[in-house]
N, C-alpha and C positions, 0 to 999 in steps of 0.2 A: 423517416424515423418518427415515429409515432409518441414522442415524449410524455402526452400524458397518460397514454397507455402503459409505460417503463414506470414512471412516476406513483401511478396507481397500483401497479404489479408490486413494485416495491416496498413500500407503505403496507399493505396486504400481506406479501409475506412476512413482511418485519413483526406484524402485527400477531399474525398467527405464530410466531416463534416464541414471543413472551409471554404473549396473553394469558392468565393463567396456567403459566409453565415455569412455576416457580424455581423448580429445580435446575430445568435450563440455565433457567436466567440465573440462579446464581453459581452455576459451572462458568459460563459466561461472562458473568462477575470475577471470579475469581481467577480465569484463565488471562481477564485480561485486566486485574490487579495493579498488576507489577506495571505495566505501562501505567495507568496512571498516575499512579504516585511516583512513578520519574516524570513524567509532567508534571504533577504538582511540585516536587521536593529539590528535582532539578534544576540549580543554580549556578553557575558555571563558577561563577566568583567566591562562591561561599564552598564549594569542594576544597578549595584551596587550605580554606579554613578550619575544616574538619580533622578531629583527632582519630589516631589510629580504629579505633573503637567505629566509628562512623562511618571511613572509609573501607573498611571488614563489611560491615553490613552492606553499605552500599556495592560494596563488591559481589556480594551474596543475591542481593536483591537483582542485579543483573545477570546471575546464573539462573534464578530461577526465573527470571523473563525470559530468558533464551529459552530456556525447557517449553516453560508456557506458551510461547512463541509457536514452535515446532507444531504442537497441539492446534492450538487456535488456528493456523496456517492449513492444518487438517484439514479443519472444520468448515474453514473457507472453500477450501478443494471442491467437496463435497457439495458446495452450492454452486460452487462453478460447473461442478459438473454437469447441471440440470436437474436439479431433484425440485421435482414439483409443491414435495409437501415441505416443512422444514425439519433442520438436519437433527438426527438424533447422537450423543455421545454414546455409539457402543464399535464390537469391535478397535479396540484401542492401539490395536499393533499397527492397524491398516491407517487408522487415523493419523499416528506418529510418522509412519515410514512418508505417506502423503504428503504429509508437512513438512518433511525434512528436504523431500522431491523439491516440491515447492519454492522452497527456501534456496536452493541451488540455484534452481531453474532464473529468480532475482538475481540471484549473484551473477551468474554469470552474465546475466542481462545488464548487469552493470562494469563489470570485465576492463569492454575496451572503454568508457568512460572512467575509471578509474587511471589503466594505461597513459591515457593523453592528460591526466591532472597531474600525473607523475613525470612525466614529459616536459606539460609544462613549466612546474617547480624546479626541475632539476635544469632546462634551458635559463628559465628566469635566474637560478643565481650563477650561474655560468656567466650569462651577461653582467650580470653586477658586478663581478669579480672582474668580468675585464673591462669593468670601464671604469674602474681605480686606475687602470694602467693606459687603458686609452678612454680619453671626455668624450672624445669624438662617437664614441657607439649607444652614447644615453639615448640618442633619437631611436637607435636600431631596437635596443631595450625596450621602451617604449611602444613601437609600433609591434616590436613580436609580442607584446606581453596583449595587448589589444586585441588582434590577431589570435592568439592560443586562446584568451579566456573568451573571444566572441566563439569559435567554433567547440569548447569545452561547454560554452549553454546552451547553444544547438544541439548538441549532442545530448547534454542532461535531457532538455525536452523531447527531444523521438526517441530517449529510453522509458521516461517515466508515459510515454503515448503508448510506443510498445507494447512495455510490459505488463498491463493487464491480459492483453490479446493474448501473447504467450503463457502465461500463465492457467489463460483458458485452453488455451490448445493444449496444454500438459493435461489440465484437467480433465478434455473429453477424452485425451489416447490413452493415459496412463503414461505416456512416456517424457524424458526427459527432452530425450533428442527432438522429440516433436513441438517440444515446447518452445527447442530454440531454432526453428524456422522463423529468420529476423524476414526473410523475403513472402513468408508463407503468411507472415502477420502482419507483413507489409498489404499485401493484394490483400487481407481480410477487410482492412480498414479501405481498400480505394473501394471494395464493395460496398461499404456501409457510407464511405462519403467521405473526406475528408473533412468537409465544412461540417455535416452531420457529428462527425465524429467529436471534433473540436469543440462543436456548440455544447455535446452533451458533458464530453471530461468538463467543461469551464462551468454549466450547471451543478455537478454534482459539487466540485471543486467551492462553489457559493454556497452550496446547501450546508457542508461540510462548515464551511467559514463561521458563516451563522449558528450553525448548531454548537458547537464549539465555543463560540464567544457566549453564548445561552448559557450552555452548560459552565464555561466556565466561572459566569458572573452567580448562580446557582450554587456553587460551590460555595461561595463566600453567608450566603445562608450560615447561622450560629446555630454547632450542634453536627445540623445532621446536611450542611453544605459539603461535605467530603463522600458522603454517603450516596448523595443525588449525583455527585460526578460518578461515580465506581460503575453506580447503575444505569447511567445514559450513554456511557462509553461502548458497551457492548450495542446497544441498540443503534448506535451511528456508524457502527463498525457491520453490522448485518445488513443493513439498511445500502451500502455502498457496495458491499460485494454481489446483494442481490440486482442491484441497479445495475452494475457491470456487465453482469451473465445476463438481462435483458438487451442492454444495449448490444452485446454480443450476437446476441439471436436475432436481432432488428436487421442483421445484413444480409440473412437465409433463411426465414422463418422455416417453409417448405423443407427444408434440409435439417431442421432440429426439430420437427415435430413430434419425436418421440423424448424431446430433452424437456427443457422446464414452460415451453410452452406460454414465455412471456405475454406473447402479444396475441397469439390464437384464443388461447382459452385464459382471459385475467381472470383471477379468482376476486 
């Protein structure tokens, strides 16, 4: 795997998407809005605290994330898919529907992860309850609670490893069902490596860190810190899906050469 080839391809397209593409960029801006300002505004402790009036809005502002979601998830597709040049907002229906696929396609990838946290919670207070009546099972308590939450992060992790792959395979078939071949995304990653694989999620996963902490120290700028976050958000968020759909193509170039042609032809 050729990293600074992905690296470069990424940057590049990232580049070509804004670059005097004002309007892009502020579709971009705005599709993906709402996410930021629940980063910035979201407070766990201070929800508590908010009067009717507040928590209406903030109820709102999560509808229209979700909406916006849908969209932006689109628009993701669309790069997943292999488009060589960067994505344009038309056709809107296909956009929507795509993102809505999409968005499924996640959930369910999170399914049986959710299944075994619900398992777990529901055994854990089971145990608790009966070890008011018997002392003796706090050890058993203990070791199952150990036990459930060691294989519940096991699991989080070969979902959230997974689920880009999947999400690319929905993108190249159009279908749902092809998205959740867990065994079909399994053998996709033992082609690309697993060490490979791993080295590159924990790159991007850095790159991410950093830019983020960037941006978020950026924000505190007077004025127009709220501003530089709205607008860097979109670019961190294109910059990772294009990186993906390369590292994707790093495991068969030969076999997606008519797709976005990361590592053949970097632009």
């Amino acid at each position: 795997m050729n990293f600074r080839l992905i690296l470069s391809d990424s940057l590049t397209f990232t580049k070509a998407t804004f670059l005097n593409k004002w309007i892009r960029w502020l579709i971009l801006i705005l599709l993906t809005m709402p996410v930021g300002l629940f980063l910035m505004i979201f407070i766990p402790e201070s929800l508590l605290q908010w009067n009717l009036t507040q928590k209406i809005l903030f109820g709102l502002l999560l509808v229209i994330n979700l909406i916006l979601s849908v969209i932006l998830a689109g628009y993701g597709v669309r790069i997943f898919r292999g488009a060589k040049e960067p994505v344009e907002f038309d056709h809107l229906n296909g956009l929507f529907v795509d993102g809505l696929k999409a968005i499924i396609v996640m959930l369910l990838y999170m399914v049986p992860l959710i299944i075994l946290m619900i398992l777990t919670i529901g055994t854990n207070i089971t145990l608790l309850l009966s070890a008011g009546q018997f002392p003796t099972t706090i050890g058993t308590v203990q070791h199952t609670n150990i036990m459930l939450f060691t294989l519940s992060f096991f699991l989080l992790v070969y979902t959230i490893l997974l689920l880009p792959i999947g999400v690319i395979q929905f993108a190249r078939s159009g279908s749902v069902r092809e998205g959740m071949q867990f065994l079909k995304a399994q053998e996709y990653i033992d082609r690309l490596g697993w060490g490979n694989y791993l080295l590159a999620y924990i790159l991007l996963a850095v790159i991410i860190a950093i830019s983020y902490i960037g941006i978020g120290i950026l924000s505190y700028v007077p004025f127009i810190g709220p501003i530089i976050f709205l607008s860097l958000l979109p670019v961190l968020l294109i910059f990772s899906i294009r990186y993906m759909t390369c590292v994707y193509e790093s495991a068969s170039p030969e076999i997606n050469r008519n797709k976005a042609d990361c590592l053949l032809n970097p632009k």
